[in-house]
mmCIF file of the N, C-alpha and C atoms, coordinates in Angstrom:
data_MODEL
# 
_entry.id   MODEL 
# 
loop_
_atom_site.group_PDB 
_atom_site.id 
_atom_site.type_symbol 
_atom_site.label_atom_id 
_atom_site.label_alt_id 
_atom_site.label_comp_id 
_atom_site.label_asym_id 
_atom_site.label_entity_id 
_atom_site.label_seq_id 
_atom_site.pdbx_PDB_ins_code 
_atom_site.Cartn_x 
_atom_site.Cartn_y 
_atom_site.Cartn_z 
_atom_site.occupancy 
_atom_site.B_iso_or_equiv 
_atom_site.pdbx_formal_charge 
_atom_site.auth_seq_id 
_atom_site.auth_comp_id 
_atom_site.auth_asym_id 
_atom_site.auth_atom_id 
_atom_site.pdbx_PDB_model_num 
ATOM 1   N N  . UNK A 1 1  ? -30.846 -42.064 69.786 1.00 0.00 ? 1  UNK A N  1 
ATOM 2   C CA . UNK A 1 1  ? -30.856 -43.140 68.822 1.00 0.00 ? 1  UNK A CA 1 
ATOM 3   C C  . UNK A 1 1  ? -30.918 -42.604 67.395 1.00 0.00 ? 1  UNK A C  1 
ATOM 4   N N  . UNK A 1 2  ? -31.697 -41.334 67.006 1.00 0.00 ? 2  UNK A N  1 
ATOM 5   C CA . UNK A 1 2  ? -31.796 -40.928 65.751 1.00 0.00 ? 2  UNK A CA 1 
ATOM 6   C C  . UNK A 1 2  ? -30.406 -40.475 65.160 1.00 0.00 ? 2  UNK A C  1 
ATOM 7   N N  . UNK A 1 3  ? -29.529 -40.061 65.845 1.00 0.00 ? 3  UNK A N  1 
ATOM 8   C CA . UNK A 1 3  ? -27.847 -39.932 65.966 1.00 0.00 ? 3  UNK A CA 1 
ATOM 9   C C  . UNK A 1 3  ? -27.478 -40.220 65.123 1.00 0.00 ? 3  UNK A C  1 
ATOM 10  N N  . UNK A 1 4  ? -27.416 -41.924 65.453 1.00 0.00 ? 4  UNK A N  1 
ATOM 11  C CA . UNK A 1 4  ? -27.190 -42.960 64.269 1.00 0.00 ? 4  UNK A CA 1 
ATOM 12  C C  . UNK A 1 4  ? -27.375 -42.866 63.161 1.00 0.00 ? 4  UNK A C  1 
ATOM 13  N N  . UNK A 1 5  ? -28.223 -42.707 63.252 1.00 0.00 ? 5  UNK A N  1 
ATOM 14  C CA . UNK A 1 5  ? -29.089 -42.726 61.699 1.00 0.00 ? 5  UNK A CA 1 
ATOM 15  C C  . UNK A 1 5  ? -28.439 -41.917 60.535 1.00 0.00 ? 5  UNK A C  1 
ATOM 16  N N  . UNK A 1 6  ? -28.228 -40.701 61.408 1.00 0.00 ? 6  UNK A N  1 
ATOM 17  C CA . UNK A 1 6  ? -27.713 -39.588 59.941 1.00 0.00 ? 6  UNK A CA 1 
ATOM 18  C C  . UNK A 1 6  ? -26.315 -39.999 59.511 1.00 0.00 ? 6  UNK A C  1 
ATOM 19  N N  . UNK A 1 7  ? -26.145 -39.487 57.945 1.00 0.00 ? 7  UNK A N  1 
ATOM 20  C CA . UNK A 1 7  ? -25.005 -39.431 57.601 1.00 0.00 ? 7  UNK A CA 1 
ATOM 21  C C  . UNK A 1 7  ? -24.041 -38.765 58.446 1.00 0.00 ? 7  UNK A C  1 
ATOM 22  N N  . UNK A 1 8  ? -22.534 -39.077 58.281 1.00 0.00 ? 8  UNK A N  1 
ATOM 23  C CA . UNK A 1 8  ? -21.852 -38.387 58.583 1.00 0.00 ? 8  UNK A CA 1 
ATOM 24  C C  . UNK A 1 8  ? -20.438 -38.451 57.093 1.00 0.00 ? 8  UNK A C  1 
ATOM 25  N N  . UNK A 1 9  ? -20.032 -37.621 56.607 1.00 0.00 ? 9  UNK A N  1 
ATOM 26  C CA . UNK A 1 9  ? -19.360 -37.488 55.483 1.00 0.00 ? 9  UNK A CA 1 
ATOM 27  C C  . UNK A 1 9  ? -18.169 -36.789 55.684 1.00 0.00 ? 9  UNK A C  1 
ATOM 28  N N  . UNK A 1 10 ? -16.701 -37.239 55.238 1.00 0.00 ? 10 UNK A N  1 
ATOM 29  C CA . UNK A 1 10 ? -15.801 -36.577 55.940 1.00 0.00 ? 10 UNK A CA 1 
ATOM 30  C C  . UNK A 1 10 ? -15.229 -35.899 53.622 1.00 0.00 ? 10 UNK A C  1 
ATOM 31  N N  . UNK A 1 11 ? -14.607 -34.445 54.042 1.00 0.00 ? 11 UNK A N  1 
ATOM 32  C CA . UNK A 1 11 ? -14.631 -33.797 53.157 1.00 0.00 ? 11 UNK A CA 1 
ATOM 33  C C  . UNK A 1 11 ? -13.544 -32.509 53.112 1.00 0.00 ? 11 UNK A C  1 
ATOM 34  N N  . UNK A 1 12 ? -13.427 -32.100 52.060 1.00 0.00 ? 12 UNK A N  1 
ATOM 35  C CA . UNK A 1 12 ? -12.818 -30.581 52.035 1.00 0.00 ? 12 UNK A CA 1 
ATOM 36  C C  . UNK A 1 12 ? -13.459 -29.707 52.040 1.00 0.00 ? 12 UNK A C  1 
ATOM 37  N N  . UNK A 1 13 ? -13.305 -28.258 52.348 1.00 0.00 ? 13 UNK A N  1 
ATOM 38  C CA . UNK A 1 13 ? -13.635 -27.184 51.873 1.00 0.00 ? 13 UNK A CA 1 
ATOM 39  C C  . UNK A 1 13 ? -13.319 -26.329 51.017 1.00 0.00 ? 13 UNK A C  1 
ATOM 40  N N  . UNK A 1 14 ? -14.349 -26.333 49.931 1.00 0.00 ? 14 UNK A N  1 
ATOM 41  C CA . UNK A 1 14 ? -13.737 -25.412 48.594 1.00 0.00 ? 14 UNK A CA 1 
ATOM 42  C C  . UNK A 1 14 ? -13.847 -24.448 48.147 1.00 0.00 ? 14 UNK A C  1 
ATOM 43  N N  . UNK A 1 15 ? -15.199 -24.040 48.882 1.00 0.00 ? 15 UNK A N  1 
ATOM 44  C CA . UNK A 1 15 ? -15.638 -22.521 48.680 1.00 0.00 ? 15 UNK A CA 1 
ATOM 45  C C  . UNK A 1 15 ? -15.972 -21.972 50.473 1.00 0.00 ? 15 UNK A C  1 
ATOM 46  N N  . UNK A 1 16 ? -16.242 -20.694 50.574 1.00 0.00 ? 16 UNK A N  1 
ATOM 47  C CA . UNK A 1 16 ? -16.270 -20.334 51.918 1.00 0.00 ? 16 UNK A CA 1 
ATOM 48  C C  . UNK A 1 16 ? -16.676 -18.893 51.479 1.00 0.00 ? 16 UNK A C  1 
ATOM 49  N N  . UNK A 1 17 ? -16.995 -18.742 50.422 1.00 0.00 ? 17 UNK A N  1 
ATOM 50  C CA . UNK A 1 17 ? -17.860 -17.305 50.088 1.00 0.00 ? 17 UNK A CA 1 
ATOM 51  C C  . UNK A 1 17 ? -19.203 -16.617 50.783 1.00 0.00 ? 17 UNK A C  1 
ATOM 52  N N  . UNK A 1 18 ? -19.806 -17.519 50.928 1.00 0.00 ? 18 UNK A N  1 
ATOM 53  C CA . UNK A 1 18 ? -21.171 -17.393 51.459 1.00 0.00 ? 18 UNK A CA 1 
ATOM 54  C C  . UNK A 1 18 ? -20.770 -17.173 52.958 1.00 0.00 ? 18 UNK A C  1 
ATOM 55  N N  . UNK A 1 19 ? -22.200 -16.385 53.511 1.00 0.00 ? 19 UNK A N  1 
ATOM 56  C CA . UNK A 1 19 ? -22.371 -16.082 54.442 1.00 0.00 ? 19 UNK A CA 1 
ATOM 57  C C  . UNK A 1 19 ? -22.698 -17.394 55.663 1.00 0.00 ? 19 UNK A C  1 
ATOM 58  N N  . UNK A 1 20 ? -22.584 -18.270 56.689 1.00 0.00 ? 20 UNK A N  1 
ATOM 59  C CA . UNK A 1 20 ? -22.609 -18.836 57.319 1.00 0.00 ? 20 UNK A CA 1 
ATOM 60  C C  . UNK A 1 20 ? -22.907 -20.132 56.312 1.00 0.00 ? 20 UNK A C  1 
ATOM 61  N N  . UNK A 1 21 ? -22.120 -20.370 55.362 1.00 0.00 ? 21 UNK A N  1 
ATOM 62  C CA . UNK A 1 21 ? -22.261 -21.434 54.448 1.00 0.00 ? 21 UNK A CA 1 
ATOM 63  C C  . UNK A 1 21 ? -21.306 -21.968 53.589 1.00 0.00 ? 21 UNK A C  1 
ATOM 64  N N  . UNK A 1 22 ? -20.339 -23.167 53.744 1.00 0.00 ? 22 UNK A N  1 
ATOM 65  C CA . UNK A 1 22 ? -19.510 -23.329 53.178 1.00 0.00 ? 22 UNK A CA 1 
ATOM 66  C C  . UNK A 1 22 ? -19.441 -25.010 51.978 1.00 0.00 ? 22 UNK A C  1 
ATOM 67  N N  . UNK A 1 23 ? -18.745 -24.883 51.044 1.00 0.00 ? 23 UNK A N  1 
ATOM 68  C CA . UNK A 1 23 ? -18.845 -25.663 50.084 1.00 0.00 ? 23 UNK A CA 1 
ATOM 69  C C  . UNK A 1 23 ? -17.949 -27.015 50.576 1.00 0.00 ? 23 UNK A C  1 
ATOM 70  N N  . UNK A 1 24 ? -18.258 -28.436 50.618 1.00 0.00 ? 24 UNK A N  1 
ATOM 71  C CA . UNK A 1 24 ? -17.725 -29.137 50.746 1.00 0.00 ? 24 UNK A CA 1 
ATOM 72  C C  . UNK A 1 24 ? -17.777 -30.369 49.786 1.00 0.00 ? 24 UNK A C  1 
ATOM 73  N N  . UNK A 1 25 ? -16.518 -30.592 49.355 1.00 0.00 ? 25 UNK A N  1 
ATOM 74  C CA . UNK A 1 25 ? -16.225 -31.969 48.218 1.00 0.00 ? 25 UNK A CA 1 
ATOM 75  C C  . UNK A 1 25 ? -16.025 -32.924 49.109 1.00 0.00 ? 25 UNK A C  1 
ATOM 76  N N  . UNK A 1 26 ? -16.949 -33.639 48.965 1.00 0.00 ? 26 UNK A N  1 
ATOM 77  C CA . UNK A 1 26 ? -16.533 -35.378 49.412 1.00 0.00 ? 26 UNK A CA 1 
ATOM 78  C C  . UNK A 1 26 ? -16.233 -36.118 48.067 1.00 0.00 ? 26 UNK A C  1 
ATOM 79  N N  . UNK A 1 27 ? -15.333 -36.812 48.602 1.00 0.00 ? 27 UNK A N  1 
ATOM 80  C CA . UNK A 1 27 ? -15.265 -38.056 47.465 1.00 0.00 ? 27 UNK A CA 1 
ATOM 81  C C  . UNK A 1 27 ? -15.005 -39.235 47.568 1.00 0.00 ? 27 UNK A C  1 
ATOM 82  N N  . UNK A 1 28 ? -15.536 -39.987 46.457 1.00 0.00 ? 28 UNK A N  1 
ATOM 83  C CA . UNK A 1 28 ? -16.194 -41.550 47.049 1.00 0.00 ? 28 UNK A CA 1 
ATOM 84  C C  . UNK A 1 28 ? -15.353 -42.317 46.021 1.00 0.00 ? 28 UNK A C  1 
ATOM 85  N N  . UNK A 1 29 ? -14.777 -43.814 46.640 1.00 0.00 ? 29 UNK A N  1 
ATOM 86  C CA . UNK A 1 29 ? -14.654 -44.822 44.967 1.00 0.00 ? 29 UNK A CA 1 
ATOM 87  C C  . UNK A 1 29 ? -15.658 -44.823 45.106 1.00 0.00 ? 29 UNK A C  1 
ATOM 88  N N  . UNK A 1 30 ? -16.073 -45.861 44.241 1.00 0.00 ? 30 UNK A N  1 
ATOM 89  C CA . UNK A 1 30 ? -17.296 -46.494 43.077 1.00 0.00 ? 30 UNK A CA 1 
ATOM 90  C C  . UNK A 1 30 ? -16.577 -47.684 42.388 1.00 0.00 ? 30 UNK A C  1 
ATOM 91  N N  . UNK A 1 31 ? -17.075 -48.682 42.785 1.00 0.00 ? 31 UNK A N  1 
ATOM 92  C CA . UNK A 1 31 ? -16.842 -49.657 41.881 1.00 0.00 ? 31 UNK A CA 1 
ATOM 93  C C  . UNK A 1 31 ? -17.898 -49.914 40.595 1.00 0.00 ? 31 UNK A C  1 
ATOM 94  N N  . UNK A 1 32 ? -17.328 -49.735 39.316 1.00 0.00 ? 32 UNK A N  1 
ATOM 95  C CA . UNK A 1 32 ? -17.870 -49.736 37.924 1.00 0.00 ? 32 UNK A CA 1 
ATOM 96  C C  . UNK A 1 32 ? -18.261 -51.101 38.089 1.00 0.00 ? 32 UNK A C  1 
ATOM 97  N N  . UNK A 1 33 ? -20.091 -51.163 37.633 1.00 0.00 ? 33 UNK A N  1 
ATOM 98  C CA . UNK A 1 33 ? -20.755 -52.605 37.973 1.00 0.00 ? 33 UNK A CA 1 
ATOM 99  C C  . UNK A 1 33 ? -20.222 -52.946 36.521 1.00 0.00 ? 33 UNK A C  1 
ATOM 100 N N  . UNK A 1 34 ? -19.761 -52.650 35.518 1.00 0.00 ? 34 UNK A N  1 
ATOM 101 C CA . UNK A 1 34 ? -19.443 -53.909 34.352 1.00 0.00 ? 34 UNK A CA 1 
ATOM 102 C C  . UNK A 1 34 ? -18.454 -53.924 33.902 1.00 0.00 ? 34 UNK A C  1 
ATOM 103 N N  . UNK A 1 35 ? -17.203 -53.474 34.302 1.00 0.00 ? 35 UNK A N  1 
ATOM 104 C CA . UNK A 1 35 ? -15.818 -53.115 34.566 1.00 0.00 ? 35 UNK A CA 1 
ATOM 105 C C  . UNK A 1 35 ? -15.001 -53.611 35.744 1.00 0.00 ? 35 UNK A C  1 
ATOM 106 N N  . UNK A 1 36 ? -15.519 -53.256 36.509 1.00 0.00 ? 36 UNK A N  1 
ATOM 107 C CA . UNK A 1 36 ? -14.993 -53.869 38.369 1.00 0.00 ? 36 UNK A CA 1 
ATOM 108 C C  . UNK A 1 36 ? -14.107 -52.810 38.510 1.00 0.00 ? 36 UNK A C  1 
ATOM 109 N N  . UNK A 1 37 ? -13.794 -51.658 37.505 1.00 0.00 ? 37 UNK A N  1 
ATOM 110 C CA . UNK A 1 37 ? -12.675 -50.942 38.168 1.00 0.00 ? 37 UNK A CA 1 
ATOM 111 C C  . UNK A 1 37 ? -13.292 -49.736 39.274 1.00 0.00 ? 37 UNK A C  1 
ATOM 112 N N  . UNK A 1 38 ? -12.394 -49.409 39.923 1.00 0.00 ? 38 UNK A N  1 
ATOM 113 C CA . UNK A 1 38 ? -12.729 -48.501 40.951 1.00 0.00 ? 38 UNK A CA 1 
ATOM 114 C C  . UNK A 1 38 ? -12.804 -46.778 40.403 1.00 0.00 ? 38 UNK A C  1 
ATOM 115 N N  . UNK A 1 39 ? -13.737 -46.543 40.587 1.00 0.00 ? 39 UNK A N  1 
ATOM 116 C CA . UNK A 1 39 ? -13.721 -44.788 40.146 1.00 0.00 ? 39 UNK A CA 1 
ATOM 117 C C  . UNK A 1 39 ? -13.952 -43.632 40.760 1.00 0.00 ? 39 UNK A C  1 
ATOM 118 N N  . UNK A 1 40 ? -13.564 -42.620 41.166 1.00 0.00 ? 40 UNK A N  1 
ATOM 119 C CA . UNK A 1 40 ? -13.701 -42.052 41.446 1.00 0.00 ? 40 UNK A CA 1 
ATOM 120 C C  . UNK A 1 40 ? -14.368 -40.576 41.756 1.00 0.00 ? 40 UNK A C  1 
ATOM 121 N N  . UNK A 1 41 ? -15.240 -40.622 42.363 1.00 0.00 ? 41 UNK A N  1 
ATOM 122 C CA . UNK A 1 41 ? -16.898 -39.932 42.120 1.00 0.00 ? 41 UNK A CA 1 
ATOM 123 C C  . UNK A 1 41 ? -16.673 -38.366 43.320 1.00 0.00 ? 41 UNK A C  1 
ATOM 124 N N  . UNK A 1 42 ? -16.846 -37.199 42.724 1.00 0.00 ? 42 UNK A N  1 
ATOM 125 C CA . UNK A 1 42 ? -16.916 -36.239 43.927 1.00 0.00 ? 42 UNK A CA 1 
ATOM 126 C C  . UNK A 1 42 ? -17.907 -35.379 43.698 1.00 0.00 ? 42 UNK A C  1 
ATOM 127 N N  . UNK A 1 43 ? -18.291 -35.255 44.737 1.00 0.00 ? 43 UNK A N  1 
ATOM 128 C CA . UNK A 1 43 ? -20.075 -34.634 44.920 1.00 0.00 ? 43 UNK A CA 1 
ATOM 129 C C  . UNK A 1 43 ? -19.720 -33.265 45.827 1.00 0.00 ? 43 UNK A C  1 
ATOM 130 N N  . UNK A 1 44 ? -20.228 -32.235 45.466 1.00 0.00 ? 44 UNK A N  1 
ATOM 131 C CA . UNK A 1 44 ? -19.912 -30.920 46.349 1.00 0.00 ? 44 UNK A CA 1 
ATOM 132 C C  . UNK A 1 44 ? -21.491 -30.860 47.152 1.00 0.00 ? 44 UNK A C  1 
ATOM 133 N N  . UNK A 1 45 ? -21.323 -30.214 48.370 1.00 0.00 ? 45 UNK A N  1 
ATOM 134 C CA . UNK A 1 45 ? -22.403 -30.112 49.298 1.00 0.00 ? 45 UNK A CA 1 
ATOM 135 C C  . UNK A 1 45 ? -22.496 -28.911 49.804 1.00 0.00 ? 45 UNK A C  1 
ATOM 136 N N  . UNK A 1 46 ? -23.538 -27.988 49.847 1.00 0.00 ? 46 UNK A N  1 
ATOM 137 C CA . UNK A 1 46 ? -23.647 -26.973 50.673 1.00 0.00 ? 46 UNK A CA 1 
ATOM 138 C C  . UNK A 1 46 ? -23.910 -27.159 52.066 1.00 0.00 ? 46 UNK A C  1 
ATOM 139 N N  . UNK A 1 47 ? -23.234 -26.428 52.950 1.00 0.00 ? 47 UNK A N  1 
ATOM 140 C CA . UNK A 1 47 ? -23.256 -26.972 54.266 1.00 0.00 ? 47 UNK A CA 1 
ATOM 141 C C  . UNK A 1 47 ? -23.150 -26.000 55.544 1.00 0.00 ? 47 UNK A C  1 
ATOM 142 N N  . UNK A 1 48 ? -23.952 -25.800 56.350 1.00 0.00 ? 48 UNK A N  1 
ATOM 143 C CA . UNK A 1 48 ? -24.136 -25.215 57.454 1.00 0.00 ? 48 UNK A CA 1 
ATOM 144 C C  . UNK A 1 48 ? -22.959 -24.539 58.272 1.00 0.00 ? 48 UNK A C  1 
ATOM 145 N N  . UNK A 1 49 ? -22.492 -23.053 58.432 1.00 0.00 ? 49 UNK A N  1 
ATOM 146 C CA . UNK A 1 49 ? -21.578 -23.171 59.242 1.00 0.00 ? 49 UNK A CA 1 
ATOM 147 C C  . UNK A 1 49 ? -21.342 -21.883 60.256 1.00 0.00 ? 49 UNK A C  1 
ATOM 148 N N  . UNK A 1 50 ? -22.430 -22.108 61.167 1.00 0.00 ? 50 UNK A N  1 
ATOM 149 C CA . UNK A 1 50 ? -22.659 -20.908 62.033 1.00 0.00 ? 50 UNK A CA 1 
ATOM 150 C C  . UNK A 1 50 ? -21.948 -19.779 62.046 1.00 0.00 ? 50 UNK A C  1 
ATOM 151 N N  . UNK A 1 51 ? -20.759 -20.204 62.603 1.00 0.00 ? 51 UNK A N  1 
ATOM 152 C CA . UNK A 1 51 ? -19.664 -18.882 62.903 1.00 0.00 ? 51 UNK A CA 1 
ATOM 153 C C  . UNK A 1 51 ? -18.554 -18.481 61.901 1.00 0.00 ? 51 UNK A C  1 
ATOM 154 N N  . UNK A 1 52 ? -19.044 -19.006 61.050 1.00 0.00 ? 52 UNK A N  1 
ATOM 155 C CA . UNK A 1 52 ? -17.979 -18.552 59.598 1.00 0.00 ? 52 UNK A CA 1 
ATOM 156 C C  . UNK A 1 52 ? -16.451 -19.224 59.735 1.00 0.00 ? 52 UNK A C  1 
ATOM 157 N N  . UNK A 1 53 ? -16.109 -20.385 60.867 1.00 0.00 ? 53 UNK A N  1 
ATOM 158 C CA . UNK A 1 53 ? -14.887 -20.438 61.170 1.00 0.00 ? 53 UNK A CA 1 
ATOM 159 C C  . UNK A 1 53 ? -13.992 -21.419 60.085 1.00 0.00 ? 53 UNK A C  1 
ATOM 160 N N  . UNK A 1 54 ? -14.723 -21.889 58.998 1.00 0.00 ? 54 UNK A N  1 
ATOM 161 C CA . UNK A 1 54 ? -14.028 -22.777 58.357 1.00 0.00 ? 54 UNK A CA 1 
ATOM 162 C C  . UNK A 1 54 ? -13.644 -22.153 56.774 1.00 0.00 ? 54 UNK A C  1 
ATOM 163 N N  . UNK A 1 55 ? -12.308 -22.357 56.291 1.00 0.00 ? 55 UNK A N  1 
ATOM 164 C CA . UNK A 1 55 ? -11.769 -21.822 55.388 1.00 0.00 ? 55 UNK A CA 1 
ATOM 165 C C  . UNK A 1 55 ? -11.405 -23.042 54.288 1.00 0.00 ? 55 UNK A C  1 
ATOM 166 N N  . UNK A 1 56 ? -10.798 -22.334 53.208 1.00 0.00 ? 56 UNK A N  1 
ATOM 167 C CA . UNK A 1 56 ? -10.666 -23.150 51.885 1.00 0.00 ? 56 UNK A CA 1 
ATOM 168 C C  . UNK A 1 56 ? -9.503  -24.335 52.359 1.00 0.00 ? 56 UNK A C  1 
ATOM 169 N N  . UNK A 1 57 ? -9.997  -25.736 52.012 1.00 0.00 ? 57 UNK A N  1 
ATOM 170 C CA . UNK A 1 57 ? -8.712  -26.258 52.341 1.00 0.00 ? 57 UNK A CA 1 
ATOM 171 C C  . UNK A 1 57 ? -9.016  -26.986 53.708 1.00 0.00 ? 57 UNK A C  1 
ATOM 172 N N  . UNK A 1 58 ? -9.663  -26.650 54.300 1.00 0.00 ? 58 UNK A N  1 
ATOM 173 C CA . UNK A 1 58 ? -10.069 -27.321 56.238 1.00 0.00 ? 58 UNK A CA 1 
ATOM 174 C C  . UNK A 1 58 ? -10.680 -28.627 55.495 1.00 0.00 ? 58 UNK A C  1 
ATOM 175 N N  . UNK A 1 59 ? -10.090 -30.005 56.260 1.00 0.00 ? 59 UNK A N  1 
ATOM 176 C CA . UNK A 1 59 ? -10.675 -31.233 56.234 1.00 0.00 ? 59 UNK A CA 1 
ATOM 177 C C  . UNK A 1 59 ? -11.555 -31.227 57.428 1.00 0.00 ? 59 UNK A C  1 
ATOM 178 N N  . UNK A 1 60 ? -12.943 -31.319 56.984 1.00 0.00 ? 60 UNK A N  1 
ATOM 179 C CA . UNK A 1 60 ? -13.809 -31.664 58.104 1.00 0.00 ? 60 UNK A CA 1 
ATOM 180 C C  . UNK A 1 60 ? -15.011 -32.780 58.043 1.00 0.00 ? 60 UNK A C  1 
ATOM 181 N N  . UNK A 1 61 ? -15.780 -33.166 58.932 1.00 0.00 ? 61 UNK A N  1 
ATOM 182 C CA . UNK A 1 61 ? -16.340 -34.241 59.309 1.00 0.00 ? 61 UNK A CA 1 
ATOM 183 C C  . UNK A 1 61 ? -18.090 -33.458 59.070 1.00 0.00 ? 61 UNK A C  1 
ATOM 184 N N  . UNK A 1 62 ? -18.794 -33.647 58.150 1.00 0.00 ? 62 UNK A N  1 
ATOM 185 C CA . UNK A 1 62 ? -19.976 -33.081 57.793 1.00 0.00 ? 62 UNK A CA 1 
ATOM 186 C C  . UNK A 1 62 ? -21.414 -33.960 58.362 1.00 0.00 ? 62 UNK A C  1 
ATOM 187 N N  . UNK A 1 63 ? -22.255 -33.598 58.918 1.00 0.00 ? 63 UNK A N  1 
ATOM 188 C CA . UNK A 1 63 ? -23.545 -34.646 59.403 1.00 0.00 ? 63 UNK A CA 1 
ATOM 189 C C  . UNK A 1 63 ? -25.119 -34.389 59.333 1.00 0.00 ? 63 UNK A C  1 
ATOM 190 N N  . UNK A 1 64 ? -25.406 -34.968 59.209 1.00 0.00 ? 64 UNK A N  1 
ATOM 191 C CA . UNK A 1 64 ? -27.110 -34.513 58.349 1.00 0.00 ? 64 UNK A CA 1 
ATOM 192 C C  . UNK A 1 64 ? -27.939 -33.917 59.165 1.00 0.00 ? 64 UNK A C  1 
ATOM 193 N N  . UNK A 1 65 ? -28.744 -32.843 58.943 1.00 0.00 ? 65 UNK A N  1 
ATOM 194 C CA . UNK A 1 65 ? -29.732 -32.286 59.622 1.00 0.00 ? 65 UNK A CA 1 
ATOM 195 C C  . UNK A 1 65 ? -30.970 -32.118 58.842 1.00 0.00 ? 65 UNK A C  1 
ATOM 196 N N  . UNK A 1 66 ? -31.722 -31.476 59.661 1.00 0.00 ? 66 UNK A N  1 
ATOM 197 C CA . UNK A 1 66 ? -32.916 -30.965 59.127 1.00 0.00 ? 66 UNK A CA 1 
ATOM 198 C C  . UNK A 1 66 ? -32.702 -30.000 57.832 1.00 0.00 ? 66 UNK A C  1 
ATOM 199 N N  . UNK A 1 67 ? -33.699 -29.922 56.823 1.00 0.00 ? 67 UNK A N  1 
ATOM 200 C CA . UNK A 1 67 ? -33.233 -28.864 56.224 1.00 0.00 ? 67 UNK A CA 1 
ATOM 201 C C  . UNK A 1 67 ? -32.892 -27.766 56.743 1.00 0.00 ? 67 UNK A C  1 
ATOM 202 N N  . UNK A 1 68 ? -32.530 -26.975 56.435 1.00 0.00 ? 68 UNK A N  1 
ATOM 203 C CA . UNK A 1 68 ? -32.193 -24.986 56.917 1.00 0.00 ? 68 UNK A CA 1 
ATOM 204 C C  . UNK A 1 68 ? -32.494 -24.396 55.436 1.00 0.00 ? 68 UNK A C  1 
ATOM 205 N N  . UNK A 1 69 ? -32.090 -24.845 53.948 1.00 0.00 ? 69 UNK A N  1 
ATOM 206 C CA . UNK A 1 69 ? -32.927 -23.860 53.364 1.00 0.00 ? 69 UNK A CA 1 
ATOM 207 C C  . UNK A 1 69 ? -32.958 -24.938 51.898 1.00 0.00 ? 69 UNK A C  1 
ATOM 208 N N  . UNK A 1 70 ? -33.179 -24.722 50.787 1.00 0.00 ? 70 UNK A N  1 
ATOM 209 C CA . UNK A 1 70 ? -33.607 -25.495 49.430 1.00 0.00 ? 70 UNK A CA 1 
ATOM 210 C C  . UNK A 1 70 ? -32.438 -25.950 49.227 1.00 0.00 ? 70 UNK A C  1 
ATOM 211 N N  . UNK A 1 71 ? -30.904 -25.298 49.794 1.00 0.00 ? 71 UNK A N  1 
ATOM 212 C CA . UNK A 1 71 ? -29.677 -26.577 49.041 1.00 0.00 ? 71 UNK A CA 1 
ATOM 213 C C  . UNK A 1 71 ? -28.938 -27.317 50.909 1.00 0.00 ? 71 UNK A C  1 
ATOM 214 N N  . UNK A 1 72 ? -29.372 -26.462 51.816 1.00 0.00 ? 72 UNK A N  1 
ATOM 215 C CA . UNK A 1 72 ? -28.612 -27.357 52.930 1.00 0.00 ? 72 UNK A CA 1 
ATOM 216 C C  . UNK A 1 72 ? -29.407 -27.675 54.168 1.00 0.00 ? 72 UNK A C  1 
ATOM 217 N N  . UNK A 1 73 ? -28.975 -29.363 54.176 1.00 0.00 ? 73 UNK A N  1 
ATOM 218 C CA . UNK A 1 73 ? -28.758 -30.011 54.706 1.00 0.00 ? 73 UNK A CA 1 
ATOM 219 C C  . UNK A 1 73 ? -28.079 -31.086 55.705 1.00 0.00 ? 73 UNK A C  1 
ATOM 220 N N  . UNK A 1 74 ? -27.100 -30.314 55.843 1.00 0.00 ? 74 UNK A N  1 
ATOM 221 C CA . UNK A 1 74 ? -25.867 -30.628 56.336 1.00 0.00 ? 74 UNK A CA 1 
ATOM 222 C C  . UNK A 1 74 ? -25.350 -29.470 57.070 1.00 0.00 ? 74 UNK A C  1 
ATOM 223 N N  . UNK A 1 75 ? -24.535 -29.636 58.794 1.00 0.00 ? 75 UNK A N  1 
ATOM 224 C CA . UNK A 1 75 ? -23.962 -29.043 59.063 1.00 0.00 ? 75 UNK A CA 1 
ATOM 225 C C  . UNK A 1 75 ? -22.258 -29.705 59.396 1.00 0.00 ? 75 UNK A C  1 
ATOM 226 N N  . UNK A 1 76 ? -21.518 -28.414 59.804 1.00 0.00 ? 76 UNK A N  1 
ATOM 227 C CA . UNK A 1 76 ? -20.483 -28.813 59.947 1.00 0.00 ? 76 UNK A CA 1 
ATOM 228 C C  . UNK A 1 76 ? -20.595 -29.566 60.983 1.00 0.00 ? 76 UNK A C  1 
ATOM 229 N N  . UNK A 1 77 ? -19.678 -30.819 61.544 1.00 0.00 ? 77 UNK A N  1 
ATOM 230 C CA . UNK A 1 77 ? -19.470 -31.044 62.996 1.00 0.00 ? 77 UNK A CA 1 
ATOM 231 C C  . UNK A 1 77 ? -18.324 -31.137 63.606 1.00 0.00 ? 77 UNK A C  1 
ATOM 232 N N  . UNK A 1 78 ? -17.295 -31.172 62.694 1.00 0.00 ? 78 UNK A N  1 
ATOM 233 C CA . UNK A 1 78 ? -15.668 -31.151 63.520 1.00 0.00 ? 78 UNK A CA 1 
ATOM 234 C C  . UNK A 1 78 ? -14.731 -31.020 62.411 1.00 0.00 ? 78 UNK A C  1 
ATOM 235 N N  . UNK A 1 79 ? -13.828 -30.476 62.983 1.00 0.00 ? 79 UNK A N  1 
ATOM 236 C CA . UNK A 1 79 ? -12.374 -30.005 61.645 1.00 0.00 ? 79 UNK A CA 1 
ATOM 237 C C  . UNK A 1 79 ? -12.077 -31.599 62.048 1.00 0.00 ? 79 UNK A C  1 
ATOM 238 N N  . UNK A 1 80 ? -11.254 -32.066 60.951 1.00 0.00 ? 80 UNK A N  1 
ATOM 239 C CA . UNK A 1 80 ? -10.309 -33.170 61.149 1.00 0.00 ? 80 UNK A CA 1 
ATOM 240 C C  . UNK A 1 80 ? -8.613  -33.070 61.115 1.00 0.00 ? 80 UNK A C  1 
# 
């Protein structure tokens, strides 16, 4: 049941420098509350990735965990 609960965030990969840790841009509209126009918001995430298998450019499906260290929270869970 706790499953549910977590995020799941679908994203790119932009960095892949780090050691079992790769950079992922999600990006969101946003609707502007005194405008109504739609905008476009992208947030980068550090993110969990055991076996080093994901490279610059891989669309994948990201989902919340426990921490693992002061910036991640998130591991990978599936290429898309």
């Amino acid at each position: 049941m706790e499953e549910n609960k977590r995020k799941k965030l679908k994203g790119e990969v932009v960095s892949d420098k780090m050691d079992k840790t790769v950079v992922v841009l999600v990006n969101r509209f946003i609707k502007h509350k005194q405008y109504g126009k739609f905008v476009k918001i992208g947030k980068k995430y550090k993110v969990h990735d055991e076996k080093n298998e994901y490279k610059i450019g891989d669309k994948v499906v990201i989902k919340e965990t426990r921490p693992l260290s002061k910036d991640k929270s998130f591991e990978v869970s599936r290429k898309v």
